[in-house]
C-alpha positions, 0 to 999 in steps of 0.5 A: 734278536730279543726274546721276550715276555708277555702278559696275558691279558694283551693276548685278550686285549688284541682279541678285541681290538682285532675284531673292531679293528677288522669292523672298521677295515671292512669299508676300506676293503669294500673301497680297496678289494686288493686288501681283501683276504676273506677269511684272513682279515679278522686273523691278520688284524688280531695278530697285528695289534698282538704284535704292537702291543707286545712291542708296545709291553716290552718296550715300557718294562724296558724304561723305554719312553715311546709313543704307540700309534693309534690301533683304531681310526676310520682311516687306514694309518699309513705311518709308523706304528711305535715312536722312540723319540725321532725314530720310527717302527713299523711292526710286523707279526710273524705268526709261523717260527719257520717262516719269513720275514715279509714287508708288502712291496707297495707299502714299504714304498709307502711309508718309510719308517726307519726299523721294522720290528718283527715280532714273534708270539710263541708258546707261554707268551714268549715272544722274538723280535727282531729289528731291521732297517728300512735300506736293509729291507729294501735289499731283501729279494721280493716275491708274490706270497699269496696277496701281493709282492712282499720283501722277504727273508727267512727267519734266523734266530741269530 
């Protein structure tokens, strides 16, 4: 686990790319009902570019060269989010401290990456992240939470 720092302006910058991005998922979701969680979308999809974008941030003041998939297409994007030279991310944002690491079943079939980086915005714009393989994600028991079955494991701060 790493803790983090960010700048503010990402917070702001997620805000806006969330909501085109939430804009353009909203034909997929017309196309493709199973993705649809009503009031959720705009939320899950601000945070998820949060959680890049901080990955993203952390990774540049690091000195690590690294490439950032597209965050806006016509076209769901079902490949890694972040890059480092061979080496693919998949990057999920927790939103709870207490809560679960959680990687969709269907997805993780998918689209094999070699890491999930989970990332954690907290207060004063800390952040955690985490990183785990594909295989040790593919351990992990799976569970219905909420919208579908999801690979999970409660978060440590180890």
């Amino acid at each position: 686990m790493i803790k983090t720092t960010y700048p503010e302006y990402i917070n702001e910058v997620a805000e806006h790319l969330g909501k085109l991005r939430n804009d353009y998922n909203n034909d997929l979701r017309k196309r493709h009902p199973k993705y649809e969680m009503g009031k959720l979308n705009l939320y899950v999809d601000v945070l998820g570019i949060k959680g890049e974008l901080i990955l993203s941030n952390y990774l540049y003041s690091k000195g690590v060269e690294h490439e950032l998939q597209t965050l806006l297409d016509d076209n769901p994007i079902c490949s890694w989010d972040i890059k480092i030279k061979e080496t693919t991310f998949d990057v999920k944002t927790l939103e709870h401290p207490k809560g679960n690491f959680l990687v969709n079943e269907e997805q993780h079939h998918k689209k094999t990456v070699d890491y999930y980086a989970f990332v954690l915005p907290v207060e004063k714009n800390n952040a955690y992240i985490w990183k785990y393989t594909y295989q040790q994600v593919s351990d992990w028991n799976v569970k219905y939470f909420g919208y579908a079955n999801a690979y999970h494991k409660k978060v440590t701060y180890e």
